[in-house]
N, C-alpha and C positions, 0 to 999 in steps of 0.2 A: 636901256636900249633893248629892242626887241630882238629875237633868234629867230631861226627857223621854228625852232620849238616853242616859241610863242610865249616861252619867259624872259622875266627882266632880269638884265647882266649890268654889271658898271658899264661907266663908259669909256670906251675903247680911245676915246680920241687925246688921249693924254701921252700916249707911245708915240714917238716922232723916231725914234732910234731901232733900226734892225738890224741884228745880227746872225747870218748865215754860214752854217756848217756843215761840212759832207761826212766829216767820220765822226767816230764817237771820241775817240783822242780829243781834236779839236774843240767839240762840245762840253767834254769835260772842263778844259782848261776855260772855256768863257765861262761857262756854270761856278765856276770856283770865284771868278771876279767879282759876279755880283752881293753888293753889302746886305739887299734883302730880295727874296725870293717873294711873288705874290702867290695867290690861288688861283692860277689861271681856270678854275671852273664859275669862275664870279663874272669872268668877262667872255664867256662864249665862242660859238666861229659865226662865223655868216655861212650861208647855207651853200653849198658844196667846196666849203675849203675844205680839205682832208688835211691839211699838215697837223706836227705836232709843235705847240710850244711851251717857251718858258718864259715866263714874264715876270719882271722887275728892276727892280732898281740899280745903277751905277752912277754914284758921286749923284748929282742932280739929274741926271736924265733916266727916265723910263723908257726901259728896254727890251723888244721881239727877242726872242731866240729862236731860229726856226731851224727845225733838222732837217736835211735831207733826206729822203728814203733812198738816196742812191746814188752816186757819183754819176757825171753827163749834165749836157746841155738841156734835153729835154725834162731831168725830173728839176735842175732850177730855175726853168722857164714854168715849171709847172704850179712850183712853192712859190714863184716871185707871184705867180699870177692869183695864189691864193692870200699870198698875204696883202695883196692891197685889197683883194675883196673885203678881208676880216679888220684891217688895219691902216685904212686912208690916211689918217692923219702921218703915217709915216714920212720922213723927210729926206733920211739920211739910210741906205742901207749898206750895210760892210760886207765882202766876204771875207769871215774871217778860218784861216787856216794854215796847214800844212806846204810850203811853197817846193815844187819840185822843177830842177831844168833850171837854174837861174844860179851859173856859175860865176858871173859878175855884172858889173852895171858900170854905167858912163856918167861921170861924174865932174863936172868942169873940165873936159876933154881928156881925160884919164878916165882909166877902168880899174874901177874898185871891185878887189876880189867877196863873193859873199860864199859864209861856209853855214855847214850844219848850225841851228843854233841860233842863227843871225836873226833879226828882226825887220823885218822888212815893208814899208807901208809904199803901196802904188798911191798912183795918182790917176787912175783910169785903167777902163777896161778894153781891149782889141781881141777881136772875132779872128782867129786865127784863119780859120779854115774857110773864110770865104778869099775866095779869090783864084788863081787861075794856076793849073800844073802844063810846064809845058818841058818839052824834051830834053833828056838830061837830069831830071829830080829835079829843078829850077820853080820854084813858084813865086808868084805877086802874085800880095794879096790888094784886094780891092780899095782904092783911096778916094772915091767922090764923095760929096755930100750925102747922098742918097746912100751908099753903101754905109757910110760909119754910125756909129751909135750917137744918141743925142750928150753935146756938151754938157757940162757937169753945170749948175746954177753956178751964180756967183756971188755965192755966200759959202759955197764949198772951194769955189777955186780959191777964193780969199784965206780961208783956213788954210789953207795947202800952201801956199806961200810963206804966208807966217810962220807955218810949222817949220818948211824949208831956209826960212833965216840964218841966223849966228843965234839970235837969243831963243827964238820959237825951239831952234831943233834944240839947241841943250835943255831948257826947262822940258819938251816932251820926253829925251835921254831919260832926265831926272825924275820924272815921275813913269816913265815903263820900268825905272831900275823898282821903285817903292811898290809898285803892284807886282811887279813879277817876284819880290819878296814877303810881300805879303801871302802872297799864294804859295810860297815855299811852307810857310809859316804851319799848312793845314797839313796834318797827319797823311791824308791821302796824296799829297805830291811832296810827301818831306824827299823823298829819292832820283826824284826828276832833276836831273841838269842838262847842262850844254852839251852834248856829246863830244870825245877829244878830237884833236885834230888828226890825229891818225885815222879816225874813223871814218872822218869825210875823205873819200877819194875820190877824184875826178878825172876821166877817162877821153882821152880825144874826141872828137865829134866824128871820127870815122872807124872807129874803135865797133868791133859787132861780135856782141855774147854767144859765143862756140866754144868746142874740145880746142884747146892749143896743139901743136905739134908733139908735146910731150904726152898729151892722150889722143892718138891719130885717131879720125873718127874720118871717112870717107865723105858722107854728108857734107860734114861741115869744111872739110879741106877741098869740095869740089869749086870750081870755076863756078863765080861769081857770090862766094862767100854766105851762101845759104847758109842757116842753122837747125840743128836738129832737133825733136822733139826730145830729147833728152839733154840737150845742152838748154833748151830754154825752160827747163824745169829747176836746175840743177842753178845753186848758187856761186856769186863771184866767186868765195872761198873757195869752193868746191873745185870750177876750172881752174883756179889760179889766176883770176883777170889782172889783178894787181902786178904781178912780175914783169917789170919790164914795161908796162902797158900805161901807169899811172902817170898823171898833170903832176908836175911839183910844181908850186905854186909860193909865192913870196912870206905869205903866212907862218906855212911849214919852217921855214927856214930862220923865224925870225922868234924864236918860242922863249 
């Protein structure tokens, strides 16, 4: 396959699998999964992708890694747009990371609590921020056809059911338990665990990082709960957010 630079690379069309990450944390932890790493200098970009990747192998599938330069909508609008330039034959792409804001979920009409640690796979993506703010902090977001993203194929919907099963979801339990120990396994993440459960704390949804009353700070105790440039520098520990302030949660209580 030809480059910009007018040499011949292997051929790129054998990667069907992308995998997308915004910190280096996260990159780490997919980097460590894969059983062989390639030379990605062998298989080129196409001429103005600028991303950077890692290419190879997992179990049977050949795999993109592509880093973010930067957390935001626009630089993975930017990379997604680069990597079909460089890698059409993609099928399938994941982001895979860090999940924040996602205290539980609804589960056969119950809400199952999720904590630090958890493992968590969606099933589709939602554009948060489009849609409409109206009086009151109140917003909806946009639901026509024309506003939502395109349906997933239905060779991925079909996966996703299966995996949602009785047998699907434990055989995938059972093999994220064997990869997530086999990655224990590597020197560089022998230390890496679950964090405890005291560590996740969870704060009401009206709950707003300031000095408490026990550090009167004018600012922040003014009418309509503004926060100061020193309270938003300064960490939970630090103000105390915990006392008094913290979700207990069914978890906790059941150790």
């Amino acid at each position: 396959m030809n480059t910009a630079h007018g040499t011949t690379h292997s051929d790129r069309s054998k990667f069907e699998v992308a995998i997308i990450c915004a910190l280096e944390t996260e990159s780490t932890a997919v980097e460590a999964s894969f059983d062989e790493v390639y030379d990605a200098s062998l298989y080129g970009h196409a001429l103005g992708d600028t991303n950077a990747y890692t290419l190879g192998r997992i179990g049977e599938h050949h795999v993109v890694l592509v880093y973010l330069p930067s957390i935001g909508k626009a630089s993975s609008a930017s990379a997604a747009a680069g990597l079909r330039t460089s890698f059409s034959s993609i099928r399938l792409s994941l982001l895979v990371g860090i999940c924040g804001g996602a205290p539980s979920r609804q589960e056969q009409g119950s809400e199952v609590e999720i904590f630090l640690g958890d493992i968590i796979i969606g099933t589709g993506v939602v554009q948060y921020d489009l849609g409409r703010q109206y009086d009151g902090g109140r917003s909806v977001r946009r639901n026509t056809v024309h506003d939502n993203m395109s349906r997933l194929p239905p060779e991925i919907r079909s996966l996703l059911h299966k995996s949602q099963a009785g047998l699907g979801r434990r055989n995938m339990q059972e093999k994220a338990l064997l990869y997530i120990n086999s990655i224990h396994c590597k020197d560089e993440f022998a230390t890496w665990a679950q964090p405890a459960l005291d560590e996740d704390i969870l704060y009401p949804a009206e709950f707003v990082h300031r000095h408490r009353l026990l550090d009167y700070c004018a600012d922040c105790e003014a009418p309509g709960g503004m926060t100061c440039s020193g309270a938003r520098q300064a960490t939970c520990e630090e103000l105390r957010c915990a006392e008094g302030s913290k979700v207990l949660r069914a978890r906790h209580t059941h150790r």
